[in-house]
N, C-alpha and C positions, 0 to 999 in steps of 0.2 A: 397298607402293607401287604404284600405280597406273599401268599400260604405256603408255607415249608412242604414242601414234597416228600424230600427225605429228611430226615433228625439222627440223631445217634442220642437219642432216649431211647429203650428198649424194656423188656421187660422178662424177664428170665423165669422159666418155669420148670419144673422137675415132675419125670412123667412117672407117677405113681402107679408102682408095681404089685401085684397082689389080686386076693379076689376082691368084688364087689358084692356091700351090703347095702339097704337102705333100712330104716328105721321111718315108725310114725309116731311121733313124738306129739304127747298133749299138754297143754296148758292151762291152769284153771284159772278164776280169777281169782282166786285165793293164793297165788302164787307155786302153787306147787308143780310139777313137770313132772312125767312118767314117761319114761321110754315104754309103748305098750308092746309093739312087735318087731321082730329082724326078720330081712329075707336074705337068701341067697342070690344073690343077680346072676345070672348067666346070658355069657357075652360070647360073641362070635368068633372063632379063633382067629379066621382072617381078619376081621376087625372089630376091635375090641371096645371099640363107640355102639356097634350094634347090639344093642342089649333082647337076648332070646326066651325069657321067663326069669320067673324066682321061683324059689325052694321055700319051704317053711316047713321044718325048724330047720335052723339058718344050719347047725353046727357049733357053734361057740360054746363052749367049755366054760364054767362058773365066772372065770375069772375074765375070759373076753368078753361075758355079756356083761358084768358090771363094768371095765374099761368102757365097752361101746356106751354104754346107756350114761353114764359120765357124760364122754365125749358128745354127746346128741343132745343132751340137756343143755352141754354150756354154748355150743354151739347156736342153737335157738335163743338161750338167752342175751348173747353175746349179739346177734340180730333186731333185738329187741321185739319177736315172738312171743306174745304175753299171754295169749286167749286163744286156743282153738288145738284144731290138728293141722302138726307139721310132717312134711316128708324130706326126710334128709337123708344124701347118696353119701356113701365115701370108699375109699379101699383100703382095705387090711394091710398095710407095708409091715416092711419088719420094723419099721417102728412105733406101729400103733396106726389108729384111725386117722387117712387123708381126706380132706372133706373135696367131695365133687360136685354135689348141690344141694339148694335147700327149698322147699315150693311150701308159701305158706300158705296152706293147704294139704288136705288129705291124696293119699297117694292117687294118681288115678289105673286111668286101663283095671285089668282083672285081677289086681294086687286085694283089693278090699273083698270081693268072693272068695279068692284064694286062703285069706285070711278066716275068713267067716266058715269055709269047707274044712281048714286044717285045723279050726281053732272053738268053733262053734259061737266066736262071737265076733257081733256087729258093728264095726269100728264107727259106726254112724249114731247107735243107737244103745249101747252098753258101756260109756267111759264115765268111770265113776273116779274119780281122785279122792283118796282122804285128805278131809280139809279139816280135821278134830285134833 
């Protein structure tokens, strides 16, 4: 049989407006999940795929940081991320948390220094979850 070129299957996407956060998100094997930190992503204005640093502390107000940390728990769990540190992207729309990516694994580049300079601690080497 001879490979379709074109189809009219398609797949339709909506381009999520807002800023960008990530979250790293831990797993124990006790089952428990901690959203431990948010960044602010800052992205290029002419283009907004080019991502130029994060902030820490992100911004978010009592009640965004419980929304996000919800939203980054079910989303690993919904992955089936059981064990370790996850990095998960997504943007603030006005309807809440769009998910952009998830690396199972800890964030890389200077996000984990950034982290350890704003926060005094080692995302490698200080994650404790209550598992009592």
């Amino acid at each position: 049989r001879e490979r379709e070129e074109v189809t009219y299957r398609f797949v339709l996407e909506e381009v999520a407006q807002g800023p960008m956060y990530s979250a790293e998100v831990a797993a124990s094997v006790h089952g428990e999940r901690a959203a431990l930190v948010f960044l602010r992503r800052k992205r290029a204005r002419h283009n907004p795929v080019l991502e130029m640093g994060s902030t820490i502390p992100c911004g978010f107000d009592a009640a965004q940081f419980e929304r996000a940390g919800d939203y980054v728990k079910r989303v690993t769990a919904a992955l089936g991320l059981d064990l370790g540190l996850f990095h998960v992207e997504f943007i603030w729309t006005a309807d809440g948390p769009r998910l952009i990516e998830v690396n199972p694994r800890a964030a890389g580049g200077a996000i984990p220094d950034l982290v350890r300079a704003a926060t005094g601690v080692n995302l490698f080497l200080e994650i404790e979850l209550d598992h009592g």
